[in-house]
KEMI-512289 format. One record per atom (N, C-alpha, C): x, y, z; atom name. Coordinates in steps of 0.05 Angstrom, whole numbers, always signed. Example, Ala and Ser with C-alpha at 12.3 -4.5 7.8 and 13.67 -1.06 7.14 Angstrom:
// KEMI-512289
@x:+264&y:-114&z:+156&site:N
@x:+246&y:-90&z:+156&site:CA
@x:+264&y:-66&z:+156&site:C
@x:+257&y:-45&z:+142&site:N
@x:+273&y:-21&z:+143&site:CA
@x:+258&y:+1&z:+157&site:C
***
This chain:
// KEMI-512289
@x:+66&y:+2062&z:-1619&site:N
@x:+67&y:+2058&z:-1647&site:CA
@x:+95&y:+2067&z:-1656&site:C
@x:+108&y:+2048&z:-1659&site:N
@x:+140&y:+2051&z:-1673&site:CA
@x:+145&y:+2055&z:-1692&site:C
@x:+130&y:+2036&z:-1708&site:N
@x:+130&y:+2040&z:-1739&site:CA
@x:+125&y:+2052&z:-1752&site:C
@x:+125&y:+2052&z:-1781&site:N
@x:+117&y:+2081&z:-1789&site:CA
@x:+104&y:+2067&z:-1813&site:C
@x:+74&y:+2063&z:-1827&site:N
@x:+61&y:+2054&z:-1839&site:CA
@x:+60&y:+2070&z:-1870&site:C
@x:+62&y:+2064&z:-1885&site:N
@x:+59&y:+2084&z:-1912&site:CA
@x:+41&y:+2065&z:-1933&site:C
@x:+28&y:+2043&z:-1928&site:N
@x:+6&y:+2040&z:-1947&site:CA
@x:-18&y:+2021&z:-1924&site:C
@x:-45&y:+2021&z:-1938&site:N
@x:-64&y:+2011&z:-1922&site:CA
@x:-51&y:+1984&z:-1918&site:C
@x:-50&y:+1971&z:-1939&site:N
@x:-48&y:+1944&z:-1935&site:CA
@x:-19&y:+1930&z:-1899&site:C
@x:-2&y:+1958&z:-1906&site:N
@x:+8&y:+1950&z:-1884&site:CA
@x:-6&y:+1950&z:-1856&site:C
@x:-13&y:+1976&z:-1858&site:N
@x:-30&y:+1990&z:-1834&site:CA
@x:-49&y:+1966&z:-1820&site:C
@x:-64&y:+1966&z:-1836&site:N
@x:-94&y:+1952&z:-1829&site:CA
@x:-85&y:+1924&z:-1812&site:C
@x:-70&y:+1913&z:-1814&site:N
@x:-75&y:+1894&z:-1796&site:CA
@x:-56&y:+1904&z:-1764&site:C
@x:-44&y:+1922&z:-1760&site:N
@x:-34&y:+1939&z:-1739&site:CA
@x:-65&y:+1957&z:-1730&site:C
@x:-79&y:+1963&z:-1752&site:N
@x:-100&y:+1981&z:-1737&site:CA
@x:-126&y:+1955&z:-1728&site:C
@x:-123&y:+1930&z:-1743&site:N
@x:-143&y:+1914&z:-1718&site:CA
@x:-131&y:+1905&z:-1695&site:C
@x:-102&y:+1903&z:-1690&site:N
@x:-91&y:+1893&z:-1671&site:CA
@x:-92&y:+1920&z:-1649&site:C
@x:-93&y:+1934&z:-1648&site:N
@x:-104&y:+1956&z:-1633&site:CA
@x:-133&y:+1957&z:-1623&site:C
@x:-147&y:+1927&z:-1635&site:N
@x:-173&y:+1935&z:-1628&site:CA
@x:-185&y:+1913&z:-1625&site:C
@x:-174&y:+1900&z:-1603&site:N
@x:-175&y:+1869&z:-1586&site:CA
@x:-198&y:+1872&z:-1566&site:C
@x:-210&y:+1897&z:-1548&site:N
@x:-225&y:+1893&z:-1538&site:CA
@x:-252&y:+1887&z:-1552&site:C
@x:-276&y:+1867&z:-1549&site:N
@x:-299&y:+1870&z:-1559&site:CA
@x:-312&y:+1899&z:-1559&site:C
@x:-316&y:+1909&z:-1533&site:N
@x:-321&y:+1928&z:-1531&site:CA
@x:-317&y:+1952&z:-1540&site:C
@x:-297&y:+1957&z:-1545&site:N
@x:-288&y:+1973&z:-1566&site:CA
@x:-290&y:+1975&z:-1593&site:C
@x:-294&y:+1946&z:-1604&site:N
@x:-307&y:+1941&z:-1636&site:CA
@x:-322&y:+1947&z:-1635&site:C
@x:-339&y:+1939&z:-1611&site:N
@x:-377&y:+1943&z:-1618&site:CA
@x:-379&y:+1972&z:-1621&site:C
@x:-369&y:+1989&z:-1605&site:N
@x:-363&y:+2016&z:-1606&site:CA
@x:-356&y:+2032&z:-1635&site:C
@x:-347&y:+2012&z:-1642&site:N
@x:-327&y:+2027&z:-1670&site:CA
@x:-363&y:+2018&z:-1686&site:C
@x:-362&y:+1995&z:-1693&site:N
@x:-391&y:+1979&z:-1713&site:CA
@x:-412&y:+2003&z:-1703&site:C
@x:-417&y:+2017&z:-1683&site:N
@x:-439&y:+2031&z:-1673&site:CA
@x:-437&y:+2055&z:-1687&site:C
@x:-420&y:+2075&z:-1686&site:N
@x:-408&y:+2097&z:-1694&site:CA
@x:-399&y:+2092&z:-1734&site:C
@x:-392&y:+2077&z:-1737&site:N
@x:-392&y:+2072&z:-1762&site:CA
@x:-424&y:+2072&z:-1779&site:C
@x:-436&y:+2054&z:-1763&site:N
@x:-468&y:+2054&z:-1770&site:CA
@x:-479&y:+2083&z:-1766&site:C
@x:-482&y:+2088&z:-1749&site:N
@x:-489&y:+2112&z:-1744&site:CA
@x:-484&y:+2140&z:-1764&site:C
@x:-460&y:+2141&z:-1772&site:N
@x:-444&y:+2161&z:-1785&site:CA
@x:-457&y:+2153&z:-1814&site:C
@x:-458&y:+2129&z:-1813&site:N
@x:-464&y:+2111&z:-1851&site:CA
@x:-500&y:+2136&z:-1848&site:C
@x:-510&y:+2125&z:-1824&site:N
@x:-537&y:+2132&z:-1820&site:CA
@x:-543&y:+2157&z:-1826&site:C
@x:-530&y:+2177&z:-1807&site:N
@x:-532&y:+2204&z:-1812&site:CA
@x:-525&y:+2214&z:-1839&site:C
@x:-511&y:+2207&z:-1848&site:N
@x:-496&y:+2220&z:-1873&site:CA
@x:-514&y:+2216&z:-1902&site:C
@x:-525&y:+2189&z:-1902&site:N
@x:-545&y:+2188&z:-1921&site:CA
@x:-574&y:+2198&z:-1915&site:C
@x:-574&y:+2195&z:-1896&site:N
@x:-607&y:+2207&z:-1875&site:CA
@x:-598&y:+2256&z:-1881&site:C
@x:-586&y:+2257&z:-1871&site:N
@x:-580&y:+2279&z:-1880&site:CA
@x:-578&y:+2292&z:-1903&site:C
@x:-567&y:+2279&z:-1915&site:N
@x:-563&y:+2283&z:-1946&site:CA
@x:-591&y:+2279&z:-1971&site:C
@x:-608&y:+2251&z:-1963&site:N
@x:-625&y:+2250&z:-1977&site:CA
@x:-646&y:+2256&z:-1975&site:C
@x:-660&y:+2256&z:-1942&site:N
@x:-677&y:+2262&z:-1925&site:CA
@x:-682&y:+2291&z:-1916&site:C
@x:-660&y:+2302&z:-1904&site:N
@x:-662&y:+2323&z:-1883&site:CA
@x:-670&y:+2324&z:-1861&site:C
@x:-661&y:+2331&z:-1843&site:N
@x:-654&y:+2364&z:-1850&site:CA
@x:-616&y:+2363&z:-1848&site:C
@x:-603&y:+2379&z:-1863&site:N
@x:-577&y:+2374&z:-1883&site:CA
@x:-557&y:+2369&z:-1854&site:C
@x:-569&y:+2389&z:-1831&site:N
@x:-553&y:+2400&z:-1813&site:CA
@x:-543&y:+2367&z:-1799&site:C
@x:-558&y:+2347&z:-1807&site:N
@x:-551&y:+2320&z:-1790&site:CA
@x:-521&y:+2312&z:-1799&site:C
@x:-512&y:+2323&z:-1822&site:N
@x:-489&y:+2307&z:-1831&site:CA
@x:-471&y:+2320&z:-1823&site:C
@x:-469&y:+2344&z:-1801&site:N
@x:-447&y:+2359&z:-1781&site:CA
@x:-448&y:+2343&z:-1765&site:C
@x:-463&y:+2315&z:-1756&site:N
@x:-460&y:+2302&z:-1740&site:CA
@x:-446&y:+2276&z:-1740&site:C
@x:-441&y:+2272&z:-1762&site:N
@x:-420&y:+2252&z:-1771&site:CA
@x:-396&y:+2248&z:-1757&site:C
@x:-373&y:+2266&z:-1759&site:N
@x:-354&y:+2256&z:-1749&site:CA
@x:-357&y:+2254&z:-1712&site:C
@x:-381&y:+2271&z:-1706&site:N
@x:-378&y:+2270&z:-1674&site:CA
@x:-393&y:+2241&z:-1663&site:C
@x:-407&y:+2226&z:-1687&site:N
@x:-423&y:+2200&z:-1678&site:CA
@x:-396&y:+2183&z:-1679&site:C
@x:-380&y:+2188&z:-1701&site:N
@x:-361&y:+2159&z:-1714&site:CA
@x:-334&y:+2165&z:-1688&site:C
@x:-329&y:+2191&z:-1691&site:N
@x:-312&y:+2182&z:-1667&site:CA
@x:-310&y:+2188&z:-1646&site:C
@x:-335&y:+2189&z:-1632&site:N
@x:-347&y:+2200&z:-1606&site:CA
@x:-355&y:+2167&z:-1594&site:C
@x:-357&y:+2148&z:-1607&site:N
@x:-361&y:+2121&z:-1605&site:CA
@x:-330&y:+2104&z:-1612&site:C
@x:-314&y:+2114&z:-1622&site:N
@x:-287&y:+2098&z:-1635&site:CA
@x:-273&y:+2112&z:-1608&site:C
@x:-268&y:+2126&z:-1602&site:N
@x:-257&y:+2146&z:-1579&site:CA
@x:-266&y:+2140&z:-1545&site:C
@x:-289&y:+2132&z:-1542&site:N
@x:-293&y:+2125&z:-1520&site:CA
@x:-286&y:+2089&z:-1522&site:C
@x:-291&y:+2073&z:-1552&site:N
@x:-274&y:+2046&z:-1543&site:CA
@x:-240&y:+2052&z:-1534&site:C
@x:-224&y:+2072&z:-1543&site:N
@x:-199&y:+2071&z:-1537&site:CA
@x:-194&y:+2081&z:-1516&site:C
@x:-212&y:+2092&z:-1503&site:N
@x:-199&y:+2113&z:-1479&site:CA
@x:-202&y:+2102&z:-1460&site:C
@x:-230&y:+2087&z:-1467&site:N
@x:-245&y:+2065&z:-1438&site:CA
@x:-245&y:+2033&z:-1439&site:C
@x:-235&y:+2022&z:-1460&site:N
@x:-240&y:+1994&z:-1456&site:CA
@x:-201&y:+1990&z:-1472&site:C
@x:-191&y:+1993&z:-1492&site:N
@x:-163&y:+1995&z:-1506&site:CA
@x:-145&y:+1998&z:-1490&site:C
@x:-161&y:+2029&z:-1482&site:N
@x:-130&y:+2039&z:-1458&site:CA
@x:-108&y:+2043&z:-1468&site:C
@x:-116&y:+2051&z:-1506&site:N
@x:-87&y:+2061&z:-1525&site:CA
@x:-100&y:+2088&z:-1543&site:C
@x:-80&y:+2106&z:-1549&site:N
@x:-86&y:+2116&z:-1563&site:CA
@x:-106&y:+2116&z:-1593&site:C
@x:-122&y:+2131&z:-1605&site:N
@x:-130&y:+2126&z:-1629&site:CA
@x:-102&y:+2130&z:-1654&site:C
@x:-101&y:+2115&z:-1669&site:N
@x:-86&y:+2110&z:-1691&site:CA
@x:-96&y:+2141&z:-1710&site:C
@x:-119&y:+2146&z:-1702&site:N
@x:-131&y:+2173&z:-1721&site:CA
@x:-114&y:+2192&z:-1714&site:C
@x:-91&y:+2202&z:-1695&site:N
@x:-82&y:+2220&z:-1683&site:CA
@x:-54&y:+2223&z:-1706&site:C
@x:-51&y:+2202&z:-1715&site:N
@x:-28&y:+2192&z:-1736&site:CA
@x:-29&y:+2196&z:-1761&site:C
@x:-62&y:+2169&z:-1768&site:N
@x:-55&y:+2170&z:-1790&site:CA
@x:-89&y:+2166&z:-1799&site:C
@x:-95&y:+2190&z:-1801&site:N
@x:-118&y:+2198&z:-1801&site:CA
@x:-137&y:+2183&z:-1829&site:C
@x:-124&y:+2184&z:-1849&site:N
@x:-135&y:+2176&z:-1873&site:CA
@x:-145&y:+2139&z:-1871&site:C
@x:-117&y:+2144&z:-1864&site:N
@x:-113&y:+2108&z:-1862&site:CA
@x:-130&y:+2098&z:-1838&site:C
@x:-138&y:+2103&z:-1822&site:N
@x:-159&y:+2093&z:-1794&site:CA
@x:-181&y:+2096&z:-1808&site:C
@x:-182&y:+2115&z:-1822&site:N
@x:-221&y:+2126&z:-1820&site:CA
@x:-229&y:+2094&z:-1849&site:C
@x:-202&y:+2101&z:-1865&site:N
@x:-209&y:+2077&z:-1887&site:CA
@x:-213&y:+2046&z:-1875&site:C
@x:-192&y:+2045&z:-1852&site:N
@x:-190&y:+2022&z:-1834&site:CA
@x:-219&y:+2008&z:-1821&site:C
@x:-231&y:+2034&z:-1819&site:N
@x:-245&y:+2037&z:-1793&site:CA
@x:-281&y:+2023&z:-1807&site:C
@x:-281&y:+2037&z:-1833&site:N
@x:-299&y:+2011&z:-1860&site:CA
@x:-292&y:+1991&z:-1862&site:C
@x:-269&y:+1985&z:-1865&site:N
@x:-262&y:+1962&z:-1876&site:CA
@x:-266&y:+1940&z:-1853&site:C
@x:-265&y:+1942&z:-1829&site:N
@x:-271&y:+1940&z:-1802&site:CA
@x:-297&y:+1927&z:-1803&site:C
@x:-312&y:+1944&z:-1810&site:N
@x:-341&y:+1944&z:-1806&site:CA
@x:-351&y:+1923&z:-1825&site:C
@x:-344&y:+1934&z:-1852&site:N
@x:-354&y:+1913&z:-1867&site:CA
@x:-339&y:+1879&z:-1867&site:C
@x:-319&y:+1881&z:-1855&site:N
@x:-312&y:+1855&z:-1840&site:CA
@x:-329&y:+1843&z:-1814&site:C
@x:-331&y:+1858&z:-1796&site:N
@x:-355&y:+1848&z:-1777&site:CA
@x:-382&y:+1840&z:-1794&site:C
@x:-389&y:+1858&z:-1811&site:N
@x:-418&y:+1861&z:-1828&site:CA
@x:-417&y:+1828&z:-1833&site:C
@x:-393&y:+1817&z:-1846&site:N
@x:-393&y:+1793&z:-1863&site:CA
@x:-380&y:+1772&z:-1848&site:C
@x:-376&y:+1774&z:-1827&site:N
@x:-364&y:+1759&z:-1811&site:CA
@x:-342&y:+1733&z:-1817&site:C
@x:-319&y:+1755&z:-1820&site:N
@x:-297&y:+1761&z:-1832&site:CA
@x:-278&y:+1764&z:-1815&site:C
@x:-285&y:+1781&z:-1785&site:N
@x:-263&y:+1792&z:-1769&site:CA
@x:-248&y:+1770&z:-1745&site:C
@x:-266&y:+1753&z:-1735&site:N
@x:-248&y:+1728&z:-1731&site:CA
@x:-216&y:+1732&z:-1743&site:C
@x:-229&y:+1722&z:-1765&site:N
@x:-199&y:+1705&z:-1777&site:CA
@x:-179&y:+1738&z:-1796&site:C
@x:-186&y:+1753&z:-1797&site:N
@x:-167&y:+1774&z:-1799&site:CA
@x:-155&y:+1784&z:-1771&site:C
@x:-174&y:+1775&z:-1755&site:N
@x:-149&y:+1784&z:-1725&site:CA
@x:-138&y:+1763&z:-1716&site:C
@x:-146&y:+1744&z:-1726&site:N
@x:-115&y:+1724&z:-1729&site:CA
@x:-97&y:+1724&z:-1737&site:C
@x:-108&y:+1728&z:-1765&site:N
@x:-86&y:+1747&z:-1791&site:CA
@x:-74&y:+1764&z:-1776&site:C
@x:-78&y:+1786&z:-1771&site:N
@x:-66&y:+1804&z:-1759&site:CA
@x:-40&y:+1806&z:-1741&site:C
@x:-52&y:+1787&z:-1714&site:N
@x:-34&y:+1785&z:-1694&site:CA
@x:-8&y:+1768&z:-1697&site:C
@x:-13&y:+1743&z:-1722&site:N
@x:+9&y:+1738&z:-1730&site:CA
@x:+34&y:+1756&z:-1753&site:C
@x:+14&y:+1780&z:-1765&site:N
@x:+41&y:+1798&z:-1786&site:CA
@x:+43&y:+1820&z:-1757&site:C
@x:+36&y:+1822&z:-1745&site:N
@x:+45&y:+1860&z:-1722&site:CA
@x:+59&y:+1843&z:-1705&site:C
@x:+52&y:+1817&z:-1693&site:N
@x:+68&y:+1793&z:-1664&site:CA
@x:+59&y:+1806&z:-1646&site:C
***
C-alpha cells in the first residue's frame, strides 16, 4: 500500500481490489453477518456479554480471508475506520448484487 488514502470514496475501491479472492469475500459476508447478528442479538435479546463478540466474529473471519486465501495484509492495520466502513459497504454490495461490477469499477481506478 503506497498510497495514502484520506477519504472513503478514494479508499473503497483500493479496499475491494484487495479482495479478489472469492474466498475471502465469503469470509468477510460471514463475519460481517455474524457481527450484524451478535450485536443486535446481544443488545436486544441477551445475554449483553454476546456483543464482546463482535469484533472477534467480524475480524476473526476478514483475517483468516487475508492471511489464507489474499496472502496481503488487512487494510484495518492502516486505516481502520475506513475498512470497517468498507467492509458494510462490501456486504451490502454482495447483499444486492452489486459487487461484480464495482470490482470492475475498481480494478480499472487502483490498475
Amino acid at each position: 500500500m503506497n498510497k495514502k488514502y484520506s477519504t472513503l470514496k478514494e479508499f473503497y475501491p483500493y479496499y475491494l481490489t484487495e479482495h479478489q479472492h472469492p474466498t475471502s469475500r465469503a469470509l468477510h459476508f460471514i463475519g460481517t453477518a455474524g457481527l450484524i447478528t451478535l450485536l443486535v442479538y446481544g443488545l436486544f435479546v441477551g445475554p449483553l456479554w454476546l456483543v464482546a463478540l463482535v469484533p472477534v466474529c467480524g475480524y476473526g473471519f476478514a483475517w483468516v480471508g487475508h492471511f489464507f486465501f489474499e496472502k496481503n495484509k488487512p487494510a484495518t492495520f492502516v486505516y481502520l475506520g475506513m475498512s470497517l466502513i468498507s467492509d458494510f459497504i462490501m456486504f451490502w454490495h454482495i447483499l444486492t448484487g452489486q459487487l461484480p461490477k464495482k470490482l470492475e469499477e475498481a480494478k480499472k481506478i487502483v490498475g
